[in-house]
N, C-alpha and C positions, 0 to 999 in steps of 0.2 A: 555579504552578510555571513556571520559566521553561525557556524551551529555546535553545540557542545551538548555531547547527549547524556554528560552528568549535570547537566544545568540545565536542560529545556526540560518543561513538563512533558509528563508522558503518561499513558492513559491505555489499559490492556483490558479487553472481556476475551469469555471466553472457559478454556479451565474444563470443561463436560468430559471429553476425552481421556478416557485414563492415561496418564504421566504426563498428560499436557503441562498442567499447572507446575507440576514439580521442574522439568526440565526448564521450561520459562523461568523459572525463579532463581534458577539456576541461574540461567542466562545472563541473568538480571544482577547475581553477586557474583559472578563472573567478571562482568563490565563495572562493577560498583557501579552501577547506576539504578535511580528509584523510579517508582511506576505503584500509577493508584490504578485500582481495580474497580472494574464496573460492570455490576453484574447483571451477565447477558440477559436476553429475553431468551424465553425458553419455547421451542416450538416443536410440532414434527418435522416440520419444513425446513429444509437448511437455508433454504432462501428466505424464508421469511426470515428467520433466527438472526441470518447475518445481518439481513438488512435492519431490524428493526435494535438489535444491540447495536450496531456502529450508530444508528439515529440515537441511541439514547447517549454516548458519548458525545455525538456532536450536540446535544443539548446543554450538554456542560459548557463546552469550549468553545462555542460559537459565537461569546462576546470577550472572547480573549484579543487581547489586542499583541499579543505575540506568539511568536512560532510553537506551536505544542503536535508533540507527533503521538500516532494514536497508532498500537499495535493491535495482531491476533494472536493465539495462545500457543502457534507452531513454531514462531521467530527464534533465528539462531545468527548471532554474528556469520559473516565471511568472511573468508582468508584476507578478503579488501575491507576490512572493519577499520575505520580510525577516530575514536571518540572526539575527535575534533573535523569540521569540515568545512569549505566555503561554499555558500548558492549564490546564485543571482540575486542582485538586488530588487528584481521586479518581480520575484517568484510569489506565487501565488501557492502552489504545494509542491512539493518534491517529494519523490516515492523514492526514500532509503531502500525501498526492496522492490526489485522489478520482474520479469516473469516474461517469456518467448509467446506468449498467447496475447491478440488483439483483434480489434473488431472493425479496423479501416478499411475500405474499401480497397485498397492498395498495398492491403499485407497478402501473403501468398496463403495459397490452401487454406483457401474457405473452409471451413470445418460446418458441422451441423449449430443449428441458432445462435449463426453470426459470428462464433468462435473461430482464430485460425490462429495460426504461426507460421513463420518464414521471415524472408526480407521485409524489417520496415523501412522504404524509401521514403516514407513522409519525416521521416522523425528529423529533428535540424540538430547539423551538428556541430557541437562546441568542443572548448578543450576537453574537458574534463568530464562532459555529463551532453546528451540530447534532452530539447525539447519535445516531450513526448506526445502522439495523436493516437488517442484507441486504445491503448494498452492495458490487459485485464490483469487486473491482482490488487488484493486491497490491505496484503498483509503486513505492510509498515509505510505507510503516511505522514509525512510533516505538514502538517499543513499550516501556511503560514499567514498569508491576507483575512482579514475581518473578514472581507466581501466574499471570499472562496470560501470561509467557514459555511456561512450564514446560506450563502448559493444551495452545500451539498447540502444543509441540515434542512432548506425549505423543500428539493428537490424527493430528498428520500422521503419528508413527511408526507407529503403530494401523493408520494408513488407507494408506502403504506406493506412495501414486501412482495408489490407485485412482480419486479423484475429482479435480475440476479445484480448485489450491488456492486462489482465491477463493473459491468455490462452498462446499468446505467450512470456510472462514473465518468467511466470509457467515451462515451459518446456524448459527455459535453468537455472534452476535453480540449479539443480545439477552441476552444472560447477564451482557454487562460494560460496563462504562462507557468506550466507544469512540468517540471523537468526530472529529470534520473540520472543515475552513473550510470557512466557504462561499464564501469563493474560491481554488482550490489553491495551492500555495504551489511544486507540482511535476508536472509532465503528461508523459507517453508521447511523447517526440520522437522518434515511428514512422510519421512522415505518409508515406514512399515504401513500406512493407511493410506499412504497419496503419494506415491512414485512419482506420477505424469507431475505434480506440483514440485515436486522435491526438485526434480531434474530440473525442470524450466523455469523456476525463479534460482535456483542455484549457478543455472550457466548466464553469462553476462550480455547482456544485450549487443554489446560489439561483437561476437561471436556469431552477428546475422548477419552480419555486413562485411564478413570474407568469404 
């Protein structure tokens, strides 16, 4: 399956942040490519916020019957960016952007509520890209199956902002055929407010497995 990220819908909230939106936008005529805007839920809670903006995006897209990837307002191409890509045919979602933080039982260093980084031994690996189990970050998604839309959109409504939506991403992961580069194609351009982010969706997943 091929994916062209001047040709697949794409869908960004977000913007709160001062120079978020600007640099995004940037981003965005940078790559000449377009992106519709949906405007977040506003909370004190960053947990609720996230969760319940990315729910109102996947309200949109969840009777799309093709591939549409849904950003956050931090996104910045990688040095590994190429407006053209190939996935699996049986993909369900692929994270354009991945992150050294997971919640498998089998990743190293446990961190506090479930959180870690280290070796993922679970992850399966292909040429180009692993099938990923656990892995937290929700900052560029493709998501591509009807049934994976429709999954996370019943899933988050369920769960209403209760948990962090990586976290419960993360942990139905194993259910579908979700995969990533292994080198990202897009990382958290949050180095002045979010270091620990910046770095660990910036460095490549392969980079845990030497």
């Amino acid at each position: 399956m091929i994916i062209n990220f001047k040709k697949i819908p794409i869908f960004w909230y977000g913007g709160i942040k001062p120079n978020r939106k600007k640099n995004l936008l940037n981003t965005f005529k940078r790559l000449n490519i377009s992106a519709t805007f949906v405007q977040p839920y506003i909370s004190d809670s960053i947990r609720i916020g996230c969760s319940l903006s990315h729910l109102k995006v996947l309200q949109i897209i969840k009777d799309y019957d093709e591939p549409v990837m849904v950003v956050e307002d931090d996104i910045k191409e990688s040095e590994w960016y190429n407006e053209e890509i190939e996935i699996p045919d049986d993909t369900d979602a692929f994270y354009s952007g991945t992150c050294l933080n997971g919640i498998h039982k089998n990743w190293k260093n446990m961190g506090p509520d479930g959180g870690c980084c280290g070796n993922p031994i679970v992850l399966e690996n292909y040429k180009n890209y692993y099938r990923i189990h656990g892995m937290l970050t929700t900052h560029s998604i493709i998501y591509v199956s009807k049934l994976y839309k429709k999954n996370c959109y019943d899933l988050l409504q369920e769960n209403n902002g209760n948990r962090y939506l990586d976290v419960l991403f993360a942990s139905e992961m194993y259910k579908y055929k979700i995969y990533a580069p292994k080198y990202p194609l897009f990382y958290q351009n949050c180095e002045y407010d979010n270091y620990d982010a910046y770095i660990k969706t910036k460095t490549p997943l392969i980079k845990l497995l030497k």
